[in-house]
C-alpha positions in Angstrom: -4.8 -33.9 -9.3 -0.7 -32.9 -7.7 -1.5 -28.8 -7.5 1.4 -27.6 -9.7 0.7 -24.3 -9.8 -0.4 -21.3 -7.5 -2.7 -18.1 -8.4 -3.4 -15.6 -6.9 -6.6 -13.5 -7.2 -8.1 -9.7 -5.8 -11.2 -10.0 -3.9 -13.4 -6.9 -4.7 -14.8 -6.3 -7.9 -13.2 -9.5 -9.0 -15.2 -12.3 -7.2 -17.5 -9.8 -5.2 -19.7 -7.3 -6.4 -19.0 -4.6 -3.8 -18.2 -1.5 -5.7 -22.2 0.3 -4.5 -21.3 -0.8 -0.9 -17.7 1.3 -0.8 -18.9 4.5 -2.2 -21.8 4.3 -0.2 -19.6 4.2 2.8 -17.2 6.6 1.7 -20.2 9.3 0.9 -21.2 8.8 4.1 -18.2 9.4 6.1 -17.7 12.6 3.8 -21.0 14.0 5.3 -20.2 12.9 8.7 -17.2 14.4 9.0 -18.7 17.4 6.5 -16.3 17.2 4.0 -16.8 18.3 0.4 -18.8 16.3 -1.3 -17.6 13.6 -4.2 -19.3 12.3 -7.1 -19.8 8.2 -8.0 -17.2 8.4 -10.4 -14.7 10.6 -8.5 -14.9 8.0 -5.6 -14.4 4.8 -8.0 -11.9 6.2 -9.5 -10.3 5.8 -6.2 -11.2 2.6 -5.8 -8.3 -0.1 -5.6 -5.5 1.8 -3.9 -4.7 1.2 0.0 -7.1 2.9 2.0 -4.6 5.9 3.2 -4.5 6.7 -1.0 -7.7 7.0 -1.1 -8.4 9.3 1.8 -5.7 11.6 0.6 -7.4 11.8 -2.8 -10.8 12.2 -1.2 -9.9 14.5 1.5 -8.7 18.2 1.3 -4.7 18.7 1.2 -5.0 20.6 4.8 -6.0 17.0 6.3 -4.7 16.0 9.0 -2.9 12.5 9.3 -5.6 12.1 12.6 -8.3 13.7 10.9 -7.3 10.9 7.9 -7.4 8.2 10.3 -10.4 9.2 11.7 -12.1 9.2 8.5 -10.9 6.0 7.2 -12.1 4.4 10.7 -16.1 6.1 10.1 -15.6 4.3 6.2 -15.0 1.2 7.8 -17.8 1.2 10.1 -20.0 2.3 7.4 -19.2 -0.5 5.6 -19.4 -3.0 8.0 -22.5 -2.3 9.8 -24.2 -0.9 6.6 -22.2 -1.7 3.0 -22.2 -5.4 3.5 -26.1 -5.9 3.0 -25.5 -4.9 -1.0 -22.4 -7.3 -1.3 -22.8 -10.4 -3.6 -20.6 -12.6 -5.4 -19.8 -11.9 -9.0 -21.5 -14.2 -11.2 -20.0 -17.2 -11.9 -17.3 -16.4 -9.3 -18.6 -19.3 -7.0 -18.7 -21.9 -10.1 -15.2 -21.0 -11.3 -13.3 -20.9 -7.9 -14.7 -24.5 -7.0 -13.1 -25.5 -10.5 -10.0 -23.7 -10.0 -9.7 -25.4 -6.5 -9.0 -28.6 -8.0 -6.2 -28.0 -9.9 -4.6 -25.1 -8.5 -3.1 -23.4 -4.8 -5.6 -20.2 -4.9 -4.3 -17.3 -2.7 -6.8 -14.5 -2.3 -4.7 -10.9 -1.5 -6.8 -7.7 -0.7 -6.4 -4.3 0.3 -9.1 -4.6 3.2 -8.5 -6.0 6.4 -8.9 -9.5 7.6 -11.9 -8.6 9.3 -13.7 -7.3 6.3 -12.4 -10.0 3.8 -14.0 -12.3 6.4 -17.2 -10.4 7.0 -17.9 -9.9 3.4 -17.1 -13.3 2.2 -19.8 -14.5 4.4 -22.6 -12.2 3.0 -21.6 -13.3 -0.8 -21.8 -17.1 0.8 -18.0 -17.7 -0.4 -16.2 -20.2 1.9 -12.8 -19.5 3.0 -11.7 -23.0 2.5 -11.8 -22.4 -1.4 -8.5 -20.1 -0.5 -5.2 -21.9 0.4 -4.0 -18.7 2.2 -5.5 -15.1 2.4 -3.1 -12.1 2.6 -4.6 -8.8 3.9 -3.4 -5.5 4.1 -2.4 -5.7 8.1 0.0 -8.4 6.8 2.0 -6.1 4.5 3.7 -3.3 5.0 2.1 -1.9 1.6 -0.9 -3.1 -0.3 -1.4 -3.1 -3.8 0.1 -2.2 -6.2 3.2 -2.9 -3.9 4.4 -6.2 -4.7 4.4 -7.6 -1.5 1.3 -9.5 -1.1 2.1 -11.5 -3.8 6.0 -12.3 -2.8 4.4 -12.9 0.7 1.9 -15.3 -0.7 4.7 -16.8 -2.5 6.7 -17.6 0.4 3.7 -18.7 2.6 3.3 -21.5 0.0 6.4 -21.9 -1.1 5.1 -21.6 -4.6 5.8 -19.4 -7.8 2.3 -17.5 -8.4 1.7 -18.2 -12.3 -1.0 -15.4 -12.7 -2.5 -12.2 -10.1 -5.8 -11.9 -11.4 -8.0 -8.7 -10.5 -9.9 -6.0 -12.2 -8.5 -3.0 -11.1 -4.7 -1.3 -12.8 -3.0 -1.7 -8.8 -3.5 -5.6 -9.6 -1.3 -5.8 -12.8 1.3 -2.9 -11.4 1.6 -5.3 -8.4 2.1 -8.5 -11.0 4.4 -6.6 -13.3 6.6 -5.7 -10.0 6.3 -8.9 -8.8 7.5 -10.6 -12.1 4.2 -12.4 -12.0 1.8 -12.6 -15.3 -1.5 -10.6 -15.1 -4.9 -11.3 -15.6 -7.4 -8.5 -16.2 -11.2 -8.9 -15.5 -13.4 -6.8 -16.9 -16.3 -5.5 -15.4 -14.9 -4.1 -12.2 -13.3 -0.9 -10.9 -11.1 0.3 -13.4 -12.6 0.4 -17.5 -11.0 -2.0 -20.3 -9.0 1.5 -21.5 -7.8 1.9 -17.8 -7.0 -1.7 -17.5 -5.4 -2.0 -21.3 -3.0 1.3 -20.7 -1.1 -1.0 -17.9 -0.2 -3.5 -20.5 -1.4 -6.7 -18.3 -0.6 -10.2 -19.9 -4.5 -11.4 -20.4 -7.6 -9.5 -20.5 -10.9 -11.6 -19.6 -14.6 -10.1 -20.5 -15.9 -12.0 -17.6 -14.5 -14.1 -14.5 -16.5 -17.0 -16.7 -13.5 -17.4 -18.8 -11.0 -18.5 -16.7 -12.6 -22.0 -17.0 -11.5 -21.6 -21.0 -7.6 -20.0 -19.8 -7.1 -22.0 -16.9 -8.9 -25.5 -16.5 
């Protein structure tokens, strides 16, 4: 079947289970670089926002920009060398993609950087060839809930997006900016109440409905 359509979809928490492996990783850059400590929650509720968010959040006002930098760069290797080992896919996330495939352009667009999109879709066995194009945050001058991952995934394929689907509120401001309807999955970072306040245009229970929306 002609692909008529393009979608576009967030990577973590929406086809990868990877919430455990981020706060690990932030916790233990806190300690290394003996910052105050933060709580599960705190650091979830960070979760989603481009990396330099988050450390600002996380971090006390006095920091740096270095000192931020810094700090982001000891996540990152956290995450790598140890986070990865607790990342799997979502369930059902393999089954659906491989169906979504057939009928649609599918353009993954993540806040992490190409390295770690790769890394970690390795570890959840998730080939990269399900993915007409990948846009990560080195590609954009501002990650989600900026607009332009999805306007540069657009023009890479020379195709209107239909839906941004992703589990966290930055995916459906991003949509919203970019004109683009919004599915929320729930079951990720942000709650159903987070996810319902920012008014997206479907909300999904699982991943495992898409087959029913889309296909």
């Amino acid at each position: 079947m002609k692909k008529k359509e393009a979608i576009a979809i967030d990577m973590d928490g929406t086809i990868l289970e990877s919430k455990k492996a981020h706060i690990t990783a932030y916790k233990k850059a806190l300690k290394e670089g003996n910052y105050p400590k933060k709580t599960s929650q705190e650091i979830q509720k960070e979760l989603g926002k481009p990396h330099k968010e988050v450390a600002k959040k996380l971090l006390p006002k006095q920091t740096t920009e270095e000192e931020m930098e810094i700090f982001e760069e000891k996540k990152t290797n956290y995450f790598e060398k140890e986070g990865m080992k607790n990342i799997k896919a979502k369930p059902y996330a393999k089954e659906i993609l491989k169906k979504l495939k057939k009928n649609y352009k599918i353009i993954l667009i993540s806040n992490c950087s190409r390295k770690i999109i790769n890394h970690a879709l390795k570890e959840a066995k998730i080939s990269q060839r399900i993915f007409d194009d990948i846009i990560d945050r080195t590609m954009v001058k501002k990650s989600k809930p900026s607009p332009e991952g999805i306007k540069k995934g657009e023009k890479k394929g020379r195709k209107k997006i239909k839906y941004m689907i992703g589990d966290t509120i930055y995916d459906i401001i991003a949509a919203r900016r970019a004109g683009v309807k919004s599915i929320a999955i729930i079951g990720g970072w942000h709650t159903k109440e987070q996810l319902k306040k920012e008014q997206p245009t479907i909300i999904l229970a699982s991943i495992k409905q898409l087959k029913e929306l889309l296909l």
